[in-house]
C-alpha positions in Angstrom: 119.9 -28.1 34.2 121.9 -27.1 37.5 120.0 -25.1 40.2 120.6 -25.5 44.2 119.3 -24.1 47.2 121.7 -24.2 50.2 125.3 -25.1 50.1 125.6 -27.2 53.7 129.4 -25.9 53.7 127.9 -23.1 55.1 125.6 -23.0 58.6 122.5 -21.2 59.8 123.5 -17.6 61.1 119.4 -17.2 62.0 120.3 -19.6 64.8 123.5 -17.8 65.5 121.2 -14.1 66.1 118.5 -16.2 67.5 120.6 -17.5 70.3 122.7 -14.1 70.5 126.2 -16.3 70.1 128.3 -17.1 67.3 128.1 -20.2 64.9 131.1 -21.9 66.4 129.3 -22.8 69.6 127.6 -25.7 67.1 130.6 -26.5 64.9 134.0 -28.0 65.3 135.3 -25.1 62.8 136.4 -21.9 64.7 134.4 -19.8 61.9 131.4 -21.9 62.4 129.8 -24.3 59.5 130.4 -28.0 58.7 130.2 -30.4 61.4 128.6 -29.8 64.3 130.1 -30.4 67.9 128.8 -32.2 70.7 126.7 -29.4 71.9 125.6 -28.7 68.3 124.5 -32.5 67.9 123.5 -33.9 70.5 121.6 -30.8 72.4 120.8 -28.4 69.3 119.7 -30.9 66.8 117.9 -33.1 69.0 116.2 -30.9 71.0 116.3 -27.4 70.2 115.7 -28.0 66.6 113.2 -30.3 66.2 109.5 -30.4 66.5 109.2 -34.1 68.2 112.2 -34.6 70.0 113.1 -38.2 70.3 112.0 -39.7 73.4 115.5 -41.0 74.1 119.1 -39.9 73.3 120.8 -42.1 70.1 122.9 -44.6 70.7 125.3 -42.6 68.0 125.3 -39.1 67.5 128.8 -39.0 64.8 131.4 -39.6 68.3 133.5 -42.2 67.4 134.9 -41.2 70.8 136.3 -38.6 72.9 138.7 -37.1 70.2 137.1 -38.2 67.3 134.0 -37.2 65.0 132.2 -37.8 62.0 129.1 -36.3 60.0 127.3 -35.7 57.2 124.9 -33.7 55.0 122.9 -35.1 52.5 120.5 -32.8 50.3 117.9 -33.7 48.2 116.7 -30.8 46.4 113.2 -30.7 43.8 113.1 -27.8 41.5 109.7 -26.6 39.7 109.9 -23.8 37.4 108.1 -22.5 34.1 109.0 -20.1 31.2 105.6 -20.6 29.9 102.6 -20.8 32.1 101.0 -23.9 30.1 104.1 -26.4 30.9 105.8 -26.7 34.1 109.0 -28.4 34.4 110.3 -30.4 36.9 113.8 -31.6 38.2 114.7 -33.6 41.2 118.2 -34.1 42.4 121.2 -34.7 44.6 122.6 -31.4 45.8 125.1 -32.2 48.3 127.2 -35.2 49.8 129.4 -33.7 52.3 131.0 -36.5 55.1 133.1 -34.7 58.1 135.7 -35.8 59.9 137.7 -34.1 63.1 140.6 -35.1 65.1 141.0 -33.0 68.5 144.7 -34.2 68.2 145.4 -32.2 72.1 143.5 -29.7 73.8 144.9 -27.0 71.9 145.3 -29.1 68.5 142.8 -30.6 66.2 142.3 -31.2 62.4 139.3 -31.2 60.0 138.6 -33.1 57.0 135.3 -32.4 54.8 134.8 -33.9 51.4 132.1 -33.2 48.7 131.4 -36.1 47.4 129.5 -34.6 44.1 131.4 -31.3 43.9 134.9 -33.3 44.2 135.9 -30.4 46.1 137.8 -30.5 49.9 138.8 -28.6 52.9 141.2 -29.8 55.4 143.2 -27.8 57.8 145.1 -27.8 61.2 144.0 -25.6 63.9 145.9 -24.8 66.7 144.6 -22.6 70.3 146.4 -19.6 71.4 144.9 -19.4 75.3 146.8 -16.1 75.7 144.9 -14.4 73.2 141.4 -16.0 73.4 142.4 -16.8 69.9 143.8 -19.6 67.3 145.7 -19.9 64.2 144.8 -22.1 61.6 146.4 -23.4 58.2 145.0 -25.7 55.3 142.3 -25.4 52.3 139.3 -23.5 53.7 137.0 -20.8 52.2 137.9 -17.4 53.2 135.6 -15.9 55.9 133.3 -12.9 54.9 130.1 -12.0 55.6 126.9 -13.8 57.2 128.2 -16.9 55.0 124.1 -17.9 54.4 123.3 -21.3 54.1 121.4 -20.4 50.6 124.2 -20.3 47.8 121.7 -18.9 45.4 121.0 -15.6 47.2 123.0 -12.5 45.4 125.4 -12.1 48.6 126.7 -15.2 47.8 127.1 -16.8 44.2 123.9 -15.9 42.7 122.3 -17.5 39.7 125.0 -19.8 38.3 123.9 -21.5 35.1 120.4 -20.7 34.6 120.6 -16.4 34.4 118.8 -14.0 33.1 121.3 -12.2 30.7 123.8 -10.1 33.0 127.2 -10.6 33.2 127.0 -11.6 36.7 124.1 -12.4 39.0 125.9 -12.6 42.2 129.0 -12.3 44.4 132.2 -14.0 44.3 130.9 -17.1 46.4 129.8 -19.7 44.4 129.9 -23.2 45.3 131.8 -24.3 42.2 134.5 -22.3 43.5 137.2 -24.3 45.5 138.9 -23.9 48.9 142.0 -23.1 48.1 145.3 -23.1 50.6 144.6 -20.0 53.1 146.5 -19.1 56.8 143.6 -17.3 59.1 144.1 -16.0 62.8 141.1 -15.5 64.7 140.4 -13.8 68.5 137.6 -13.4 70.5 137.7 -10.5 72.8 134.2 -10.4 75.0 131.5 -10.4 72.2 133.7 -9.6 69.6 135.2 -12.1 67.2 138.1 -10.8 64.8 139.2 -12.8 62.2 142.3 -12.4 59.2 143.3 -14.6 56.6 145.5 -14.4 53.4 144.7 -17.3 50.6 146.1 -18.5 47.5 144.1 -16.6 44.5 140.5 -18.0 45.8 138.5 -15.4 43.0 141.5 -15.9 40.0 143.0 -19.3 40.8 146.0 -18.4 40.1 148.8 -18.9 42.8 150.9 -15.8 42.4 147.5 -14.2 44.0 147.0 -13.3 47.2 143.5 -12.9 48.8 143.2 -10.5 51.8 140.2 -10.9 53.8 139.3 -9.2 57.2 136.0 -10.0 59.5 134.5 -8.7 63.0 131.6 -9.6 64.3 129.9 -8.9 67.6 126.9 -11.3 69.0 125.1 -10.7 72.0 122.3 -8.5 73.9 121.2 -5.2 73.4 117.5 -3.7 74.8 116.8 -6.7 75.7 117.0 -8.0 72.5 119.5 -10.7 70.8 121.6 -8.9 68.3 124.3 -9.9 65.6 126.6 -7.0 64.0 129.6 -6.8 61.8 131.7 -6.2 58.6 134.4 -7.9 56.6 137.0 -7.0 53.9 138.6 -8.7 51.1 141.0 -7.9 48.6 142.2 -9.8 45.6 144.4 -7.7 43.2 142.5 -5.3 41.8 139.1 -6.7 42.9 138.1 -5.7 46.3 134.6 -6.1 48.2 133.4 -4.9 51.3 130.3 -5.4 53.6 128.1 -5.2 56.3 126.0 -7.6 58.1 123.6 -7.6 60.9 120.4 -9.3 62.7 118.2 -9.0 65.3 116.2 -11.4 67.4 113.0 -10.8 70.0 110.7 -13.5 70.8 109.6 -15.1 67.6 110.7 -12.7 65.1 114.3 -12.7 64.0 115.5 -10.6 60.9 118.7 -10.2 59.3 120.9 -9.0 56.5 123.7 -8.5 54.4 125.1 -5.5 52.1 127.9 -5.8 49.7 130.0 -4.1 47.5 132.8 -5.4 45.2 134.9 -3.4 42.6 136.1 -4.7 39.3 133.8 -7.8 39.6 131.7 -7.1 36.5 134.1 -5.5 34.3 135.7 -2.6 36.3 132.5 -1.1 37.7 131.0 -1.4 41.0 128.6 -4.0 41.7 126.0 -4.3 45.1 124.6 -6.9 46.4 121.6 -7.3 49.4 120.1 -9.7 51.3 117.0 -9.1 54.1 115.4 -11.9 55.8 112.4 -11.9 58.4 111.3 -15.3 59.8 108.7 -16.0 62.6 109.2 -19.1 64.9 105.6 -20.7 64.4 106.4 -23.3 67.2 109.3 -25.5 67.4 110.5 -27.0 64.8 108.4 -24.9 62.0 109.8 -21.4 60.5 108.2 -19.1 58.7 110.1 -16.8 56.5 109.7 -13.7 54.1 113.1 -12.5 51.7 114.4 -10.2 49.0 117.8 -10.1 47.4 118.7 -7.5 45.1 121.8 -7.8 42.6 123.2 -4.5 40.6 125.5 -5.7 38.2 127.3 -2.2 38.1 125.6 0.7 40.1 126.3 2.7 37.1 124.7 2.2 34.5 120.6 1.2 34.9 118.8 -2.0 33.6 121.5 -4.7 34.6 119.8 -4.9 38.6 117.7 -8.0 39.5 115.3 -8.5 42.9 114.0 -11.4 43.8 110.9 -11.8 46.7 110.6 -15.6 48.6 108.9 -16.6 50.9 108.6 -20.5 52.4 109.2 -22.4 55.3 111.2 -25.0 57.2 110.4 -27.9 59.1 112.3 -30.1 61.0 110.1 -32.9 62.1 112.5 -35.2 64.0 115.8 -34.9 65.1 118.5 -34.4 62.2 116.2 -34.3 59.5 114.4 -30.9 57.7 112.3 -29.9 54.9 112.3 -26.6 53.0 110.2 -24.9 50.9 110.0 -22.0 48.8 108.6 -19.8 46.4 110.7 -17.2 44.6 109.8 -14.3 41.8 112.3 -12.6 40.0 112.2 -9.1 38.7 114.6 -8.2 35.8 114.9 -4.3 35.6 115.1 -3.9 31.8 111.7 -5.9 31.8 108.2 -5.1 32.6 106.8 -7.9 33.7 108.2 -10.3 36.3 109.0 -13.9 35.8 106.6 -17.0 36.8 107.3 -18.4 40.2 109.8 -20.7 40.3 109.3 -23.8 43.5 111.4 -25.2 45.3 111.4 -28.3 47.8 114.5 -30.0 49.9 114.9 -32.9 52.0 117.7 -32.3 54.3 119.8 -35.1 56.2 122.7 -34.9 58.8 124.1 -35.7 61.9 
């Protein structure tokens, strides 16, 4: 039995729409996700996150020193889940073993290493500023960039159900986390609070090397009404396959929502398929989340009976610095059945620095 809750490759955009800036102002990636920076480590995780900051700073925080960094996540996950109400059945696991490394080679330079340990999968690229356009270019094995890129593999934006489905063909998008980076050229730019990225891959949906994937982002993060706002859209196109979204969220005092809607052609066959994502989570105090979901997955818009939706609702704790729980509790709804599934559980012990 396989099942995961977040893939760490990706970050937490709720911060991002919280905070009204992009991911990358935590992370050594340009895109955001992966290791964290100084700012993202040593002020964000120690005492922005956490519900008891430590009294004083580490001695180590992943600096080995000024141009060099390492870091981690480690994820533990439990999974509790029942076809028949009389017997429950329990799984406990290691979801992810990711160790960072980054090289800020110059001041316009610097390289990334990130290996998955379980997944044997790796990213590694060369990154290089271009001051005169507010921008970098950037070469290696990376995931293309689309979308909110949410830290929960398992919602239908992303990859879905993987292994343990509920008869459709698919039960997600294209980003699974058993798919590998694969080699890709991006160009980014920021231009005031917009951020404009544009890659072209090596075959990241059909492996294959005579493929080309196209993919296209903007995003813009910042204030609006008084309120902290995220807002964008991206494009990719494989082939014959092509998928297209929208993203969004907004943040005022405790309450931050946000979401994600995607279509994809000749995914399933050579029908259109949707996929969405809406998320509302209330900041009980620091360091404790609250949060309500529902993903909804249409195999092919048309034909009726091969949609799923799926209602969650948890919370996450991060008691100290660089460590969280998460909880959940998640019912699925099949469309060709009456009755909805039995709740499925989920608990995760999450380590980094």
């Amino acid at each position: 039995m396989f099942l995961a809750l977040p893939d760490a490759v990706w970050a937490i955009p709720r911060l991002a729409v919280q905070n009204g800036v992009s991911c990358v102002s935590c992370h050594v990636n340009p895109t955001g996700s992966g290791l964290r920076n100084e700012y993202g480590s040593s002020i964000v995780s120690l005492d922005e996150l956490s519900w008891k900051p430590l009294s004083k700073q580490p001695k180590f925080t992943g600096a080995l020193a000024d141009h060099l960094r390492i870091g981690t996540d480690l994820r533990m996950q439990t999974y509790i889940h029942s076809e028949d109400e009389d017997q429950w059945e329990r799984v406990s696991f290691p979801m992810q073993l990711e160790l960072y490394g980054h090289w800020q080679i110059t001041r316009s330079f610097q390289a990334y290493a990130a290996v998955d340990a379980l997944r044997s999968n790796t990213e590694g690229w060369i990154s290089m500023e271009v001051s005169r356009f507010n921008g970098f270019l950037r070469a290696g094995r990376m995931t293309p960039h689309f979308g909110l890129a949410l830290d929960d593999h398992t919602t239908f934006v992303r990859g879905g159900n993987i292994k343990m489905k509920n008869g459709l063909n698919a039960e997600g998008m294209i980003f699974s986390p058993m798919r590998s980076s694969v080699a890709t050229l991006e160009v980014g730019m920021n231009a005031g609070d917009f951020f404009l990225t544009a890659s072209v891959s090596d075959g990241y949906v059909a492996g294959e090397a005579g493929s080309k994937t196209f993919t296209g982002r903007v995003e813009y993060s910042g204030m609006f009404l008084e309120n902290s706002v995220l807002a964008g859209g991206s494009a990719m196109q494989e082939d014959d396959l092509f998928l297209v979204g929208i993203f969004g969220g907004a943040a005022r005092g405790p309450f931050t929502w946000m979401g994600e809607v995607d279509l994809a052609g000749n995914w399933v066959g050579d029908g259109t398929s949707l996929a969405s994502f809406s998320e509302l989570s209330y900041s009980l105090v620091q360091g404790v989340t609250l949060t309500a979901r529902y993903d909804f997955f249409d195999e092919d818009i048309g034909y009726l009976g091969n949609a799923l939706s799926r209602a969650a609702a948890g919370f996450e704790f991060f008691p100290l610095p660089y460590v969280e729980f998460r909880s959940l509790v998640r019912v699925t709804k099949v469309a060709s059945e009456n009755e909805r599934q039995n709740p499925e559980l989920l608990f995760q012990l999450h380590l980094w620095y």
